[in-house]
N, C-alpha and C positions, 0 to 999 in steps of 0.2 A: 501362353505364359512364358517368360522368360524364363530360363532355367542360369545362364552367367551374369553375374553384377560390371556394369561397367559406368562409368561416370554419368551418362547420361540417363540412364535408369535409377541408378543415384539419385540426382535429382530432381524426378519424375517424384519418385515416392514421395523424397523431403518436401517438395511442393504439394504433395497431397497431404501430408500429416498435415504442413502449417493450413492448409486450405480447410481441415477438417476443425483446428483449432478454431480459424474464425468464423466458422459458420457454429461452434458453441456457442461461442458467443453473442450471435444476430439471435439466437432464439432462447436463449437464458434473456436478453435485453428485451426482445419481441412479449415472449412472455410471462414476464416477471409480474408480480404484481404493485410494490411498493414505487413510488416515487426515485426512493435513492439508486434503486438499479435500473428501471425501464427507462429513469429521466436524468439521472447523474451517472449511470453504469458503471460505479463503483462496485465492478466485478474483475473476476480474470477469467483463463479458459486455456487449459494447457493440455498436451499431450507426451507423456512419459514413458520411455521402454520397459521393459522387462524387468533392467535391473533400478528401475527408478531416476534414470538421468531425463532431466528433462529435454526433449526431442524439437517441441515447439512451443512457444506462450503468443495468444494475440497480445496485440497491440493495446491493451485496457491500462492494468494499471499494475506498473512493474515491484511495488513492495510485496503483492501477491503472492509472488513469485516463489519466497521463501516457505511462504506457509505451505502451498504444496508439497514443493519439496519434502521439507517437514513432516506432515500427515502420509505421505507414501512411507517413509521411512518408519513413522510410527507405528504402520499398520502390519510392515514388515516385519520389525519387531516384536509385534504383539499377538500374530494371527499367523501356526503354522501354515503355508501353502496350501496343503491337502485339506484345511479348515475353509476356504474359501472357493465359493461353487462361480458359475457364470450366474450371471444376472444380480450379485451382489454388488451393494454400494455402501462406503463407509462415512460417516461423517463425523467432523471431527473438529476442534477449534480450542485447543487447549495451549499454551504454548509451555509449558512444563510438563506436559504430559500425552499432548496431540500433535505436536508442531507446529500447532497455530503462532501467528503474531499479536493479536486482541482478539476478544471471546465474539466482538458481534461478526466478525468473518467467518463465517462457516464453510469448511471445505467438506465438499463429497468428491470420493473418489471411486472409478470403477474400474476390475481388471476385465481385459480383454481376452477372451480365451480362444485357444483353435488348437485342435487335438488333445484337450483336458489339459492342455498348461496357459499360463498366463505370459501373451505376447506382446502385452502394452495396458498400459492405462490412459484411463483418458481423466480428466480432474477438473472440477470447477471450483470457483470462492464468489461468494456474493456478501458483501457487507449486510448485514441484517437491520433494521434500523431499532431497533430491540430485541432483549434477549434476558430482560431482566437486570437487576442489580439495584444499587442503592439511586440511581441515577436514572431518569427516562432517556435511553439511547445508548445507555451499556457502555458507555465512554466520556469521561470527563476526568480531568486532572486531579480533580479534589480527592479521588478514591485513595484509601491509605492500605488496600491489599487487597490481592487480586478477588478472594473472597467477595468482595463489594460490586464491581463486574460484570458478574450476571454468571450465568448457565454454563459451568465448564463442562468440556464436553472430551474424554478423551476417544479415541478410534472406535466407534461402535457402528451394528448394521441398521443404517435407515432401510435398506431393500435387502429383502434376501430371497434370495434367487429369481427375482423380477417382482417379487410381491412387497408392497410398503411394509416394512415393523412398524403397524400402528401404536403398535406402545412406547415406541418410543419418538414414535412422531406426535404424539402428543406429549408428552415430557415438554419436548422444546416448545410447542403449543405453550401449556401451560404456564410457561416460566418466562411468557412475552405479556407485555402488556397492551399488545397488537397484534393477538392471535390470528385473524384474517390477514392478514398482510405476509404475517411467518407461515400461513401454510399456502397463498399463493406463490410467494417467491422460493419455498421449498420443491414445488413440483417442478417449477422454470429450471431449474438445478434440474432435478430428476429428466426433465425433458431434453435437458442438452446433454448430460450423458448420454443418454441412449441416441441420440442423432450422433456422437462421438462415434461410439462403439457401431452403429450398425457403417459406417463410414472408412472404422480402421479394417471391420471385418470384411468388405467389400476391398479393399485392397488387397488384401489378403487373399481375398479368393481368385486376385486375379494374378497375383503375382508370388501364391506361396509364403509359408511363414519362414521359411528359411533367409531365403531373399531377401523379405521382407526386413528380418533383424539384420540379416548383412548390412542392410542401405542404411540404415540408423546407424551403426558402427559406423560404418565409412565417414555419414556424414557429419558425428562427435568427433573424428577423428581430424573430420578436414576442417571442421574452426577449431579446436587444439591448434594446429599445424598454422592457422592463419595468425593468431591471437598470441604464441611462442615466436612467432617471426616479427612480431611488433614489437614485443617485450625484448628480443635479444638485442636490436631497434636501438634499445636505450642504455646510454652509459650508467653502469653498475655505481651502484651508492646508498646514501642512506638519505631520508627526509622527511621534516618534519612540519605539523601545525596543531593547533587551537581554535577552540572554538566553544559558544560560552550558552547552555542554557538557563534557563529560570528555575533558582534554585528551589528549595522548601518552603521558604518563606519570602515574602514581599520582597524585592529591593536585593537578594541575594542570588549568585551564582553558580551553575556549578559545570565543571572544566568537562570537556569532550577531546581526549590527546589521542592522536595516532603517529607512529611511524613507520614512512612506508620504504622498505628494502628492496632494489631490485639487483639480483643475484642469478646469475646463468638461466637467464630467461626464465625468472619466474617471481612474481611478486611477492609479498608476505607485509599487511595489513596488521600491527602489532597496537592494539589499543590500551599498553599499559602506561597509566599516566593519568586513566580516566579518572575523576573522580566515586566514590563510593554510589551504591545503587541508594535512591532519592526513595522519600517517603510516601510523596505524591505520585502521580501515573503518569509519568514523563520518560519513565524506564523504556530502554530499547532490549526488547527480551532477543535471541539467540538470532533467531528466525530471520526478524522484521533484520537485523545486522548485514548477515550473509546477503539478504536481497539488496541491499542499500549497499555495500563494497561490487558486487556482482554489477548490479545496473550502473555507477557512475566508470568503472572501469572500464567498462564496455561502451559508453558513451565516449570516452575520451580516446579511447585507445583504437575502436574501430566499430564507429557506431552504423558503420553498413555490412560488419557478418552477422550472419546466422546467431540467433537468438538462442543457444542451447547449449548446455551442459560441458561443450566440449572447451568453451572458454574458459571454466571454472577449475580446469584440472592445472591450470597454472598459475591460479589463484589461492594464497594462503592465507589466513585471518587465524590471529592472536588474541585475547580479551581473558584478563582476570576474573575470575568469580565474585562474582559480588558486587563487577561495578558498573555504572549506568548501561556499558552495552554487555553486560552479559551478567543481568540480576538471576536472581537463586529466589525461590519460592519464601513468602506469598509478593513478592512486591508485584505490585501494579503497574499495570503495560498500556493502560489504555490508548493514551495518549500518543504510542509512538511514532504512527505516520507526522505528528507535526514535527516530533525530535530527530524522526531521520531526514525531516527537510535540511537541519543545521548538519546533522551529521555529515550529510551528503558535501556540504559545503568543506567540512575538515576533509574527504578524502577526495574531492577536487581540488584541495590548494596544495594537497601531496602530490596527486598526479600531475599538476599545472609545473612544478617544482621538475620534476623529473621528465618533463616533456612540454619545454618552453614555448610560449605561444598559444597553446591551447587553453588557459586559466580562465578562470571567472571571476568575479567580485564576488564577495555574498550575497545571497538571494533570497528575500523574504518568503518566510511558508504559507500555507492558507492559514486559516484560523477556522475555528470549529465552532459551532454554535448548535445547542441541541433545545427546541422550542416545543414545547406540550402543554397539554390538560385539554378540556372537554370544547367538543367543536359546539358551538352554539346551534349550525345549521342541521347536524344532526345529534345530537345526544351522546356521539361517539366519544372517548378517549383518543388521542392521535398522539405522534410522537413526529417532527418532525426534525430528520438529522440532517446537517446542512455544513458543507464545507465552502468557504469562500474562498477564491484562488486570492495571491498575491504576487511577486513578480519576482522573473530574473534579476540576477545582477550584470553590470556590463563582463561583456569579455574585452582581448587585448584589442580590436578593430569592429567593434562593432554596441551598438548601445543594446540594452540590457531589457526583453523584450515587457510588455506592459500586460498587468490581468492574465499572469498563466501560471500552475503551476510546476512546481520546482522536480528534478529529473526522478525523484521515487514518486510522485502521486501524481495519477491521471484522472482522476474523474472530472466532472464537469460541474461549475454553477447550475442550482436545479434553475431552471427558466421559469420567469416570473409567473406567464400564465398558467405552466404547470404547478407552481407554488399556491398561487392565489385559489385557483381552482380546489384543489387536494385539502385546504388546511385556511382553520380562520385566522389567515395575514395577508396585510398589506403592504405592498414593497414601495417605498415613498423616494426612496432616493437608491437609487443603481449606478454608478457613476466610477469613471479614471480617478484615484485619490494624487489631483495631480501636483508635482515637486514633490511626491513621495518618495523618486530616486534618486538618490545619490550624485551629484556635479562631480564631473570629469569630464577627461577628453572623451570617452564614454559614458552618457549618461548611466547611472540604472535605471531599471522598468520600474513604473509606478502600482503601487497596487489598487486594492477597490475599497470604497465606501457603498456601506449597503445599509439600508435604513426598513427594518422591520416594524408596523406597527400592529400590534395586539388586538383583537377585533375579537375574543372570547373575554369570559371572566374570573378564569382560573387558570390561566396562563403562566407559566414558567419559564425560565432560560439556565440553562449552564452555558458557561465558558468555557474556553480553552485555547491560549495559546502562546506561541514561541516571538521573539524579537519584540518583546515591551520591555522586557529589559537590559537585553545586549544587542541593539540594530545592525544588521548586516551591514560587516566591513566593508571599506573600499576597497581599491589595491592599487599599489605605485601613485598614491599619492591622491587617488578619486574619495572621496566623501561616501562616509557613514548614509543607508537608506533610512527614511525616519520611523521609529519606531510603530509595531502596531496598534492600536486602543478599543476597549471597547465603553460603548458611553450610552445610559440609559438618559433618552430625555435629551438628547442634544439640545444647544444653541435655546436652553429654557431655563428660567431660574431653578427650576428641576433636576439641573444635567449632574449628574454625576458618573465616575470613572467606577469601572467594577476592575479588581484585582484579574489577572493572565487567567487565574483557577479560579473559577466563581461557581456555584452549583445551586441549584435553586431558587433563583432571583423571582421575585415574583412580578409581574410585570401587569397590572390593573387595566382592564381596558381603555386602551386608547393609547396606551403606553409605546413608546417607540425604543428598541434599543438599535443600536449604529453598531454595525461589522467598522471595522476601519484596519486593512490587513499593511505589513509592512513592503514597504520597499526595498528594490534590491540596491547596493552599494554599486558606486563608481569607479573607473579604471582612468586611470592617469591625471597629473594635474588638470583642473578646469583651465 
């Protein structure tokens, strides 16, 4: 065992936490049981010190990010230390009361112990693809408060002291309307903690917990240190943008303002300006914020350090009560990974401003699509929740990439044969939606048409999503990307347009609805 920390021990460790992080992750995905995490791995997989700074996140999908945060915090708050044994796990998914971002992400959190104190946590988030509410898939625009939703969950024990709380693992049971699915992908959670935890404790016994928390120290300290020497980097000033989602009702918008300050090496993220919090679930609640200023910052500014905590200390975020990114209870958050795609876009064109040549055009989000009712081939109820990627916008030298998504959401198009398989649909058209980007001297990237057809007889869809009615900007003179649509019945005297928020749609066999996601906007005159 080492008994002195010196850089290269440092770094030993910090390679083993992030190494423990992504092996969470291969077996939350390995053994998940739903479609949306084993086949879209819309999940995360973090590990946390002591005092809750985050230490490592894999590589999955960066809005997560906050939520953990968040549910550590909450649990800290809520749950003396000396209440909290080894082998307990919390979960949690509230974002007014948990630190969740939307109710279908469910975070479990577990401390790590050595000599009866807590030396880390280790934490997972898995999108759930139900959890209840007025909606199958626990997310759609239409909801008017959070009540509607589904299953709030604040910081409570799913495991206590290695044993399931059956009772309240069936709560959530109960409250899905795809209870096998919610208790396979519950134990995939349960299984990646403990491969976490027996992982941090094996470090530990080989290098002491002393040690052990020194090298987390050091190495929060040493991206601080990296991440303040970029920022001091930039000449001091003030700067501003906009940026526009879909407001309450059809045809109407509503304003996303930040200005961003940099000040003796350190930022400060000020979103008064925004418009009031929205009626619909388009709301960016606290959480899903802090992850979305965190990740684009860090993209911009030095998207090859260290992934953790220590970047955050020079980061400051501002937001009034009550407006779209920092709503007050009960408003509705559903929706917000597609609102923090735009958002993302307003604090990229602050930090492009303040650090020239790095900028982007706008870039169109995915779009959401949530398809259920009874599988013909077995009897079963399914739900299936589906994001469709949509594209970059150009940057200042380079076009603007096609079919991906935008820098807060990483999960993936589920893959047709995994679609087809899982769920009675048929995927008739897959396809580049192309000149969907924006003309310039940089093109933008185009996004996708995806054409589902209905193969049950009680088949429904909701909606949901961003740039059908404000299409991501150009910049210096590049062309608007085209906006996105959705259309039941394409190219048939049938066809008609469904509204951004649609919930319910009934879809008759044989019925085809079309994803059709936006494109990102262009850089420079064509």
């Amino acid at each position: 065992m080492t008994d002195t920390l010196d850089p290269i021990t440092t770094e030993i460790i910090a390679r083993h936490v992030i190494a423990t992080a992504e092996e969470m992750g291969v077996v939350l995905m390995r053994t998940a049981f739903s479609p949306n995490i084993k086949e879209r791995h819309d999940c995360s997989t973090a590990v946390f010190d002591a005092k809750g700074n985050v230490v490592a996140q894999a590589e999955h999908v960066p809005i997560h990010l906050g939520s953990m945060i968040g549910a550590i915090d909450s649990i800290r708050q809520r749950f003396p230390m000396q209440e909290i044994r080894p082998g307990d796990m919390f979960v949690a998914n509230d974002p007014y009361n948990g630190g969740g971002s939307h109710l279908p992400d469910l975070n479990l959190i577990a401390p790590v112990f050595r000599d009866g104190r807590i030396v880390a946590y280790v934490a997972n988030i898995a999108h759930h693809a139900d959890v209840g509410g007025m909606v199958p898939g626990s997310e759609a625009a239409i909801c008017e408060s959070i009540f509607q939703e589904g299953l709030r969950l604040p910081p409570v024990r799913l495991v206590r002291q290695g044993e399931v709380a059956q009772d309240m693992f069936e709560v959530i049971l109960l409250n899905s309307r795809t209870p096998e699915e919610r208790k396979g992908d519950l134990n995939a959670q349960i299984a990646a903690n403990r491969v976490g935890i027996r992982a941090i404790e094996t470090l530990i016994t080989r290098y002491g917990a002393d040690l052990f928390e020194q090298a987390l120290d050091s190495y929060l300290d040493f991206t601080e240190r990296r991440f303040r020497a970029a920022v001091t980097d930039l000449p001091d000033g003030d700067y501003s943008a906009e940026d526009y989602l879909g407001g309450d009702e059809d045809g109407t918008l509503a304003r996303l303002a930040c200005t961003l300050t940099v000040r003796a090496g350190e930022l400060t993220f000020d979103f008064t300006g925004t418009d009031p919090q929205l009626r619909y679930a388009r709301n960016i609640p606290n959480q899903a914020l802090v992850a979305t200023v965190y990740c684009v910052a860090k993209a911009i500014l030095d998207p090859d350090a260290p992934a953790n905590g220590g970047a955050f200390r020079i980061i400051n975020i501002a937001a009034p009560p009550g407006c779209i990114v920092q709503p007050v209870p009960p408003a509705p958050v559903g929706t917000r990974s597609i609102s923090c795609s735009v958002l993302s876009d307003v604090v990229l064109n602050v930090l492009s401003q303040a650090i020239p040549g790095r900028g982007f055009a706008g870039s169109g989000p995915h779009a959401l699509l949530v398809l259920s009712g009874t599988d013909p081939r077995t009897g079963k109820y399914f739900v299936d929740y589906e994001t469709v990627a949509g594209a970059l916008g150009a940057q200042t030298n380079c076009d603007g990439i096609d079919a991906v998504r935008t820098l807060t959401s990483g999960s993936a198009n589920l893959p047709v044969e995994a679609l087809e398989h899982a769920y009675p649909l048929r995927i008739e058209t897959y396809a580049l939606r192309t000149g969907s980007g924006g003309k310039g001297q940089f093109k933008g990237g185009n996004g996708i048409v995806r054409d589902f057809r209905a193969l049950g007889d009680d088949i429904t869809v909701s909606v949901s999503g961003e740039r059908q009615q404000a299409a991501a900007p150009g910049m210096e003179g590049g062309e608007n990307g085209l906006p996105g649509i959705f259309i039941v019945n394409p190219d048939t005297p049938e066809e008609r347009k469904l509204s951004s928020a649609a919930g319910g749609v009934e879809l008759p066999h044989g019925t085809i609805i079309r994803v059709a996601t936006p494109g990102g906007g262009g850089w420079g005159k064509p």
